[in-house]
N, C-alpha and C positions, 0 to 999 in steps of 0.2 A: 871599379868599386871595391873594398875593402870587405874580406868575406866578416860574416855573421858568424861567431861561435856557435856550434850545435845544443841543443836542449843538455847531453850528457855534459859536456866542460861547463856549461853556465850551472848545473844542478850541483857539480865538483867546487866551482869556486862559491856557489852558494854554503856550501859543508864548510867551507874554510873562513868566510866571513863569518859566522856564526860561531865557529871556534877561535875563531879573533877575541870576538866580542866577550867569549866564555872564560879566556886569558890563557888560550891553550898554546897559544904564539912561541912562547918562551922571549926572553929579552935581547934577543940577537933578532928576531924577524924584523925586516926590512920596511922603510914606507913603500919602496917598489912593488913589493910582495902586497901589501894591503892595498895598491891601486890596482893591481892587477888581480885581484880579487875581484874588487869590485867591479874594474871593468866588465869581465867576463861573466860572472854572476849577472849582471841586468843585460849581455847581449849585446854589447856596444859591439862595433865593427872594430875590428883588430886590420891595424895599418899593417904592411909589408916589414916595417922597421921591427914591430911588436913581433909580429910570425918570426921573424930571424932571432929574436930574443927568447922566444919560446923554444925554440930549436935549440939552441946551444944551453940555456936553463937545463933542460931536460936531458940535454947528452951528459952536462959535468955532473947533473944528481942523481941518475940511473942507482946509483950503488946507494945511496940512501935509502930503497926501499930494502933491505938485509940489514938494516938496524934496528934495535928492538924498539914497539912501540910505531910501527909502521905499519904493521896489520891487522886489522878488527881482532878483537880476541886475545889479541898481545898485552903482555902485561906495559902499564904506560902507553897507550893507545888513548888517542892522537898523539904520536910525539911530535913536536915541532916541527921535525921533518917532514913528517907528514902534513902538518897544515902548510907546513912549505907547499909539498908537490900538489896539494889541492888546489892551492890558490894559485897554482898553474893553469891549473885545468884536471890535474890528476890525469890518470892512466887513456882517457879519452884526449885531454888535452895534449898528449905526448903523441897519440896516433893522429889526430887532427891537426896541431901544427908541424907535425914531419910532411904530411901531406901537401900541405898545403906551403911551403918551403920546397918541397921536391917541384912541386909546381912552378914556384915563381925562377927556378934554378932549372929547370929542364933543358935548357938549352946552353947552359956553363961546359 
């Protein structure tokens, strides 16, 4: 069975679908990016293939949160980056799909 995002990642991609919708995207964000928003936001079950997507999303964009516009309070906040890494799952969805990846890899 495919696990269930947690309340914090779906509450994340909820922040990011909504700043979709606000056009805070910028015009490089992805349709990938907006499905996996949405996914996550309503709770769908994330396939094995999604988690290993999650996982390596999150390891190449690490360094996108030290750009401006990526922290509440920052000037340009939401930057697009940031509705990126929301529509991840955000900082929940980077400790829950490592996990849950370390999981499926435990025996690599």
């Amino acid at each position: 069975m495919s696990p269930v995002p947690p309340k914090d990642v779906q509450q994340a991609a909820q922040r990011a679908v909504d700043w979709i919708e606000d056009g805070k995207a910028g015009s490089n964000f992805t349709d990938t990016g907006r499905t996996r928003a949405r996914q996550l936001a309503k709770g769908e079950d994330v396939s094995d293939e999604v988690i290993g997507k999650m996982h390596a999303y999150f390891a190449r964009h690490s360094v996108d949160k030290d750009a401006d516009g990526f922290t509440r309070g920052s000037d340009g906040y939401p930057s697009p980056g940031r509705v990126a890494w929301d529509a991840w799952g955000g900082d929940p969805g980077e400790r829950w799909a490592n996990s849950e990846y370390d999981k499926q890899h435990k025996d690599d």
